[in-house]
Backbone as CSV, one residue per row, in Angstrom:
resi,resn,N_x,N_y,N_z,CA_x,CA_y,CA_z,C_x,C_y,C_z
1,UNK,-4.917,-1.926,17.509,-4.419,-1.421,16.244,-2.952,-1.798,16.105
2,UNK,-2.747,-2.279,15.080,-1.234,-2.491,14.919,-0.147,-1.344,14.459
3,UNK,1.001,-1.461,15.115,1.585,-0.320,14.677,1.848,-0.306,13.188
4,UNK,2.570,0.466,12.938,2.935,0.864,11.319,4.567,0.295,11.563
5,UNK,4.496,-0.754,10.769,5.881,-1.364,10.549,6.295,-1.550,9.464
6,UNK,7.624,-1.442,8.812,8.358,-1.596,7.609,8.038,-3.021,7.494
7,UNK,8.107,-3.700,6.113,7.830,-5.290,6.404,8.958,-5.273,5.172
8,UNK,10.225,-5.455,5.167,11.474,-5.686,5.207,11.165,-7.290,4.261
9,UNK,10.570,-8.003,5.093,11.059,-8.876,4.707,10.149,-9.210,3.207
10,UNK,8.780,-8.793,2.957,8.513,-8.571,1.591,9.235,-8.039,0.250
11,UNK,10.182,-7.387,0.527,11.161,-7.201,-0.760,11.547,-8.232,-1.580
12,UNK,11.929,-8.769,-1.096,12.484,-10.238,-1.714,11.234,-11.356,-2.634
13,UNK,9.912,-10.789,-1.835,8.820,-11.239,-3.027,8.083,-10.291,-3.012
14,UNK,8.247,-9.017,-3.481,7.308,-8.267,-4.401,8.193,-7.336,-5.442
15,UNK,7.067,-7.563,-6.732,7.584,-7.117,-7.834,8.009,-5.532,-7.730
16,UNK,8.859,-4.890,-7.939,9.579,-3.456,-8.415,10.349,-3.469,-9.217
17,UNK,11.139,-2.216,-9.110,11.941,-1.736,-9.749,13.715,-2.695,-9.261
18,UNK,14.648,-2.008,-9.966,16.003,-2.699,-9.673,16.670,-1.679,-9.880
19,UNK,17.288,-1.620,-8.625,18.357,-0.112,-8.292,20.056,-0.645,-8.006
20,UNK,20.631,-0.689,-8.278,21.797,-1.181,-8.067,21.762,-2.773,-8.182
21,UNK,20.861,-3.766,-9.087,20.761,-4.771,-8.723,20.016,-5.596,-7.553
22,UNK,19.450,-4.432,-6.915,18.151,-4.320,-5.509,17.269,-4.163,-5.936
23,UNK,16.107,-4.616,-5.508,14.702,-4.248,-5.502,14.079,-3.328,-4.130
24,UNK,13.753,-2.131,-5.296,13.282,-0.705,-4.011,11.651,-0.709,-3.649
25,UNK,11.366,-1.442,-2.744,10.232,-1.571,-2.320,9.744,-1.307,-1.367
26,UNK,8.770,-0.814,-0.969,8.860,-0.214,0.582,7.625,-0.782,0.908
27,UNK,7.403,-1.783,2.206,6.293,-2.305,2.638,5.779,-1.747,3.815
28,UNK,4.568,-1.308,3.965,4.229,-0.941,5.138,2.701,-1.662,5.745
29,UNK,2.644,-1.948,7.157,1.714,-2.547,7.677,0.839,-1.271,8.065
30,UNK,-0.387,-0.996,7.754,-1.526,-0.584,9.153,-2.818,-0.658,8.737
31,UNK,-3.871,0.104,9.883,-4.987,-0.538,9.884,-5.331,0.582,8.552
32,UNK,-6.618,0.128,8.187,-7.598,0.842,7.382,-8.243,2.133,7.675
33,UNK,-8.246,2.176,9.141,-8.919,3.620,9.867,-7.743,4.441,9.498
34,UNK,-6.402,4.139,9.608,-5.486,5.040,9.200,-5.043,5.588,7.987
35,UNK,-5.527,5.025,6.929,-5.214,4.956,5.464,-6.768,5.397,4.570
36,UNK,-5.976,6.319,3.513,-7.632,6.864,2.642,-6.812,5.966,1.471
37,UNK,-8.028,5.521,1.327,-7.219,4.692,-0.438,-7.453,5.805,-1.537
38,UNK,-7.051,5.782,-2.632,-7.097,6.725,-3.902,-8.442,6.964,-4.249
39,UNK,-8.413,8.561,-4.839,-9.989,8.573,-4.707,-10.525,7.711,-6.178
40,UNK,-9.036,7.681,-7.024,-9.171,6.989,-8.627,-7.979,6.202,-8.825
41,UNK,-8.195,5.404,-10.138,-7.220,4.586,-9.960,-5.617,5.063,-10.207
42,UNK,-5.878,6.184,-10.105,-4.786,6.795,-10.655,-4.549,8.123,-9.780
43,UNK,-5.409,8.156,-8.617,-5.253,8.897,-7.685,-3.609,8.710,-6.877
44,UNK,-4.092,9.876,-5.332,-2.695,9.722,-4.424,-3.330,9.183,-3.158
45,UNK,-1.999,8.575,-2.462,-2.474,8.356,-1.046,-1.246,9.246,-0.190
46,UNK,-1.867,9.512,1.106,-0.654,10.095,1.912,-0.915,9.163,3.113
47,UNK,0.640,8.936,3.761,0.653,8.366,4.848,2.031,8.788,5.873
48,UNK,2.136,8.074,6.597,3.076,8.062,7.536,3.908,6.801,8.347
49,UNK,5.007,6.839,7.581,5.900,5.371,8.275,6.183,5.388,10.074
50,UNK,5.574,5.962,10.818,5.479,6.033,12.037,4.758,7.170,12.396
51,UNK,4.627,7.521,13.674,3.905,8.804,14.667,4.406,10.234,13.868
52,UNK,5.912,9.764,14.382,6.650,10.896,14.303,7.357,11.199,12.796
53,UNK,7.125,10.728,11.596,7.945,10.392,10.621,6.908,11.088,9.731
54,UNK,7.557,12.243,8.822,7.120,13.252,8.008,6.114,12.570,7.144
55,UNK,4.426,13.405,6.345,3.810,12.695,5.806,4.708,12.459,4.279
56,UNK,4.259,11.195,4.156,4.569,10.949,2.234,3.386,10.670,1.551
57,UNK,3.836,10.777,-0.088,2.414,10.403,-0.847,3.089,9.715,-1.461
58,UNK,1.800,8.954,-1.773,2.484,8.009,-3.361,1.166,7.858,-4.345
59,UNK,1.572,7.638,-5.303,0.427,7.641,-6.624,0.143,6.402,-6.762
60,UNK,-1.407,6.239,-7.083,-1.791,4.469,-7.905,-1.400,4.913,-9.357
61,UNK,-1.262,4.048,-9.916,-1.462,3.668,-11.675,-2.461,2.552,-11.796
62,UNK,-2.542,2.490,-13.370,-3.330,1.321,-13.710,-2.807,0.096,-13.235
63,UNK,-1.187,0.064,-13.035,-0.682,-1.189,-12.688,-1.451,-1.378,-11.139
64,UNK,-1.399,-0.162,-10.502,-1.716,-0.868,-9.075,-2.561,-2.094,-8.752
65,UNK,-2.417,-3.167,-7.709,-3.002,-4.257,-7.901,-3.937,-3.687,-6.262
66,UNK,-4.679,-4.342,-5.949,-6.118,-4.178,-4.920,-5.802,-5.658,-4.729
67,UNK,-6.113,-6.132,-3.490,-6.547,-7.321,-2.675,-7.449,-7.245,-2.009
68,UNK,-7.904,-8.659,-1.783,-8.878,-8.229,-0.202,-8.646,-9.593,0.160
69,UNK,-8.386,-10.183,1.258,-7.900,-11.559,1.507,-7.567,-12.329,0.817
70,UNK,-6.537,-11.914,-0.186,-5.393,-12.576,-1.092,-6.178,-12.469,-2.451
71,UNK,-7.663,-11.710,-2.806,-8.302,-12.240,-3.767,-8.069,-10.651,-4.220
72,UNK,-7.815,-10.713,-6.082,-7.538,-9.496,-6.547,-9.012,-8.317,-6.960
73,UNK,-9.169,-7.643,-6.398,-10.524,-6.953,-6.366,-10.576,-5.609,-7.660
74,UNK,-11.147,-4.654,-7.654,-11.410,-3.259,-7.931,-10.855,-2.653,-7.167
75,UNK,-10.343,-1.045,-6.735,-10.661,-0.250,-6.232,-11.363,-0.098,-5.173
76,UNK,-12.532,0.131,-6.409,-14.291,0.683,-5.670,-14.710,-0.844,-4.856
77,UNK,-14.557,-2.422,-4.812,-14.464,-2.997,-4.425,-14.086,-3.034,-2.806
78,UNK,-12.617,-2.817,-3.000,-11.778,-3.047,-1.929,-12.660,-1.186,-1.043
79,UNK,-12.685,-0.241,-1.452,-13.237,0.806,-0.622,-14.889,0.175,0.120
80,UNK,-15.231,-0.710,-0.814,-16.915,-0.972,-0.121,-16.978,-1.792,0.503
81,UNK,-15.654,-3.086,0.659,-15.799,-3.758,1.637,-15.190,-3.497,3.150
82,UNK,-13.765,-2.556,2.565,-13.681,-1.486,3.821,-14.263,-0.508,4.933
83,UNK,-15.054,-0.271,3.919,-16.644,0.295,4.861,-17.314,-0.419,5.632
84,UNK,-17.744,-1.436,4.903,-18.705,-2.465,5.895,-17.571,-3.110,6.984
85,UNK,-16.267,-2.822,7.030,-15.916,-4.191,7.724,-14.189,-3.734,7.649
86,UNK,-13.933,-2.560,8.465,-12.031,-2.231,8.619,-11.227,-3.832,8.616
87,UNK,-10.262,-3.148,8.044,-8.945,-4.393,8.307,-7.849,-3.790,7.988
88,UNK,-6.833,-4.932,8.538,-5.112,-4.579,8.846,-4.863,-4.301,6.865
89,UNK,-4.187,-3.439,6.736,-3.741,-3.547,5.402,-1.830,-3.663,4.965
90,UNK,-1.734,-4.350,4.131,-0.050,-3.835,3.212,0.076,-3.086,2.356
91,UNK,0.524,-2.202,2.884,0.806,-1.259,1.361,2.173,-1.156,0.797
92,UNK,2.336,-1.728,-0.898,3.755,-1.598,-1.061,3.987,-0.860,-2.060
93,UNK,4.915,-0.025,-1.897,5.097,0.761,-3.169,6.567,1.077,-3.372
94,UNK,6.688,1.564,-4.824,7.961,1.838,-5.298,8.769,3.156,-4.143
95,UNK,9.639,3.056,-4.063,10.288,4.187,-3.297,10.761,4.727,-4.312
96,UNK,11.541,4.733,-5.582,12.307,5.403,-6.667,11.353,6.252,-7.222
97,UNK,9.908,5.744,-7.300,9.556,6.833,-8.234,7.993,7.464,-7.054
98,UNK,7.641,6.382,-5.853,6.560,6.389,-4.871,4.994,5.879,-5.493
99,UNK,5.284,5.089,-6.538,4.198,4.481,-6.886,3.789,3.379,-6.292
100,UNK,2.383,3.271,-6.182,1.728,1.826,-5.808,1.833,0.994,-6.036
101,UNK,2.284,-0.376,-5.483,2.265,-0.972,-6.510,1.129,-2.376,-6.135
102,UNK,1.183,-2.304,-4.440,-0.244,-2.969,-4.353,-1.146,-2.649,-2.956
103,UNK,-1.860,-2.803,-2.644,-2.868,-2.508,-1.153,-3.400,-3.732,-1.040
104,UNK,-2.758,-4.561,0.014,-3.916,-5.677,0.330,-4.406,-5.749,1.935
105,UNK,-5.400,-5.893,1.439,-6.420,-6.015,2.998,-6.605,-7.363,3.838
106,UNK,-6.439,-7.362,5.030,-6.257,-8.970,5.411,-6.660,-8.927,6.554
């Protein structure tokens, strides 16, 4: 299982917000056993940026985008192929407001 790592270096290409002229994006790596995806598209997820590091939530919107090996899916998609078959996921979302802004599975 891979740990849960900041991926830092995705800011610089994924779309957000602009905070001081920055883009506030927060990338995180882990597996699928660790992560419940939204129960709607407009649901919440909760997670944890390490072991020890307080839970957070963040909300999907309609914007949220779904992957599944770079290919843009559903939701209900990306949950049914998760079932048959775990994988490492990215999850990136806004930190300013904690919205989704994508989940890809890889």
């Amino acid at each position: 299982m891979r740990k849960l790592v900041p991926l830092v270096a995705l800011l610089a290409l994924s779309a957000g917000t602009a905070f001081g002229g920055k883009l506030v994006i927060n990338a995180l790596e882990m597996h699928s056993a660790d992560f419940t995806l939204p129960e709607t598209t407009t649901g919440t997820v909760n997670f944890k940026r390490c072991g020890k590091c307080p839970v957070e939530t963040a909300r999907a919107t309609a914007s949220t985008v779904y992957e599944l090996y770079k290919r843009p899916v559903t939701l209900s998609e990306l949950r049914t192929a998760l079932k048959r078959k775990p994988a490492a996921l990215a999850v990136l979302y806004r930190m300013e407001d904690k919205t989704l802004v994508r989940i890809s599975a890889y």
